[in-house]
N, C-alpha and C positions, 0 to 999 in steps of 0.2 A: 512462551507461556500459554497462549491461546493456542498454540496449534492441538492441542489435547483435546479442545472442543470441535475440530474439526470434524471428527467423525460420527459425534449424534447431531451434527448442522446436515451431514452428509443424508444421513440417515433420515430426516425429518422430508429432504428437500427429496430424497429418493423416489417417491411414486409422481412427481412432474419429470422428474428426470425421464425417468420410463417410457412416460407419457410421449415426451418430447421423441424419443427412439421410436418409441413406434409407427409415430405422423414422420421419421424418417429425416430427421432434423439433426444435423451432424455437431459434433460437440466443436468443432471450431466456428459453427453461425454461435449456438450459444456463448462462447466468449467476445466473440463481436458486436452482438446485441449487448449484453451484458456491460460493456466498454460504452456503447452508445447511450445508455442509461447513466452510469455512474458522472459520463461526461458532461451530459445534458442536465442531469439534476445539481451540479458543482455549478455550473457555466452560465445557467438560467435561473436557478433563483438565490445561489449565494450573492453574487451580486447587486442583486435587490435587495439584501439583507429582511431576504425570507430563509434564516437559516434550517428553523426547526421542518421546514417543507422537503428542501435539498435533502437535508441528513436524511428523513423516509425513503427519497425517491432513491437515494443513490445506496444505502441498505437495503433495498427490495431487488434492487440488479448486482449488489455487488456477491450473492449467495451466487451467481452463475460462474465464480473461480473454483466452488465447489462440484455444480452441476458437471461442468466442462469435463474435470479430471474422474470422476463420477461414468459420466455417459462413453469414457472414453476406452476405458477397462470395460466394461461393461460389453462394450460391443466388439472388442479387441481393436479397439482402433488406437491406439497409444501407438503417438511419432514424434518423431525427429521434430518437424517443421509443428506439430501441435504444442508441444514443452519451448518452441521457441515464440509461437504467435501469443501462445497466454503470456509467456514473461513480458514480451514488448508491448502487448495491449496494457497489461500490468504496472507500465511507465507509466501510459499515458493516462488510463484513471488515477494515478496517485497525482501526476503532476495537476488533474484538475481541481480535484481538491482541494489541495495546497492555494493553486492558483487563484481556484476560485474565491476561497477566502484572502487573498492579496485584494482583487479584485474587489469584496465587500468594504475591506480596509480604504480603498484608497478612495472607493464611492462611500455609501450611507454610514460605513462605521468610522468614516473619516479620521485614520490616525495610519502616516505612511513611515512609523518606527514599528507597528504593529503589520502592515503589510511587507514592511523589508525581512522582520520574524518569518513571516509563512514562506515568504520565498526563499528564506535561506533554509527553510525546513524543507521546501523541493528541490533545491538545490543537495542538501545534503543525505537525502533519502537519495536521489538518485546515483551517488556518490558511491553510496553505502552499499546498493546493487551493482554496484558495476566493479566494485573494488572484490567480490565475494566472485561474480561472474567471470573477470578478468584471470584470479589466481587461480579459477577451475580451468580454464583454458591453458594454461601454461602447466596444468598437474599437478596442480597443491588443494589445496581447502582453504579456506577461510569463514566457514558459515560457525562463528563466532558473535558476541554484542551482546550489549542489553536492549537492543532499539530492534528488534527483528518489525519487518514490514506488517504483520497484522497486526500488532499491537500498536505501532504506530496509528494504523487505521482506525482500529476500534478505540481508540484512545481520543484522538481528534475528534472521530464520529459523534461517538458516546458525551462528550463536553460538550460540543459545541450546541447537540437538540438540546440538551439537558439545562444548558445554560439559557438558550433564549425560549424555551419554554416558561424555564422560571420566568426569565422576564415578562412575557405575556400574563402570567397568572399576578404579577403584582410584586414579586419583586426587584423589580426597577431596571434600570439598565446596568449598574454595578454588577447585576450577575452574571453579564457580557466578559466581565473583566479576566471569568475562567478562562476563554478560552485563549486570549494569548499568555495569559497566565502556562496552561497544558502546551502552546507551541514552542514558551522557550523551552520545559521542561525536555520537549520532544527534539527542539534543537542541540542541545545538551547531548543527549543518551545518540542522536543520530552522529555530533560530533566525537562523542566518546570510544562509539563502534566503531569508527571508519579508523579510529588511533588501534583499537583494540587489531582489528583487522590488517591493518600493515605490518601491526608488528609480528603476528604471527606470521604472516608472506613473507617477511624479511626473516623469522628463523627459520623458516622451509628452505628458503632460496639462499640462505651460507650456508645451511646444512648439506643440501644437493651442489653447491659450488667447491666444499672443501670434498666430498664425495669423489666429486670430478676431479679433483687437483689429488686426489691419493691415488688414483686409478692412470694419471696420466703417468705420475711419476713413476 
């Protein structure tokens, strides 16, 4: 659903991008800064249950999955090992996130059925990636769900400033309560995809097994 917006975010973020090519700055340093941002603003202040701080820092660097693929056409530099470094950097800011809010739960927001939520939500985002990844490497497709990974993001993101902003401005700490409210939702649609997801690997792979068994015979 968000992936629609991707291309006036592109567009916006386009004259830094630029910028960055011409000071001769290669788009795999911008996914690794980018990764170093998103991880640091998860890790350092969700924890301290400075949510609405996190959420800026790590939306100011997470535009660099745009910049990257962006600066990378751009300069004909589109590879192999660059579609592989952004996906794996791509674990690792999502598992911060998640994490990080585990880690707010289990410190200042003190509730560990709310922290065991957020981890089974990194737990099954990662699940979700690898089950989509896994059947392209065997030949099939899977990029099926309701839970694709930026809306997961913008989702969690968007709640969670949103929520303890309210809070800050007066109303109370109940409007905390969105946000693991949004992670089982998120839990949900991530376990729903990964059903969604097998099952389509599983009519690819009878399809191509009885395939093979007409061909042997």
């Amino acid at each position: 659903m968000l992936e629609r917006f991707r291309q006036f975010w592109t567009n916006v973020w386009a004259p830094l991008a630029n910028l960055f090519i011409r000071w001769g700055i290669s788009p795999n340093t911008v996914t690794f800064v980018g990764t170093l941002g998103v991880v640091a603003g998860a890790l350092i202040f969700f924890p301290q249950g400075w949510l609405l701080a996190g959420v800026l820092v790590i939306t100011a660097f997470v535009f660099s999955d745009m910049m990257d693929g962006y600066m990378a056409r751009t300069t004909g530099k589109v590879s192999s090992f660059g579609a592989f470094w952004d996906s794996t950097l791509d674990r690792i800011g999502d598992a911060a996130i998640f994490g990080g809010l585990a880690m707010y739960y289990v410190g200042p927001g003190d509730n560990d059925w709310f922290a065991a939520l957020a981890i089974y939500c990194l737990s099954m985002g990662s699940v979700t990636s690898y089950a989509r990844a896994r059947a392209e490497s065997l030949g099939m497709q899977a990029k099926v769900g309701i839970a694709e990974r930026a809306d997961r993001l913008v989702s969690i993101l968007v709640i969670t400033g949103v929520a303890d902003l309210a809070n800050k401005l007066g109303a109370g700490e109940k409007a905390l309560y969105a946000i693991p409210v949004t992670l089982g939702a998120l839990a949900l649609a991530s376990t729903v995809t990964v059903v969604q997801r097998v099952l389509v690997v599983r009519e690819q792979a009878m399809a191509r097994d009885a395939a093979r068994a007409e061909t042997d015979n």
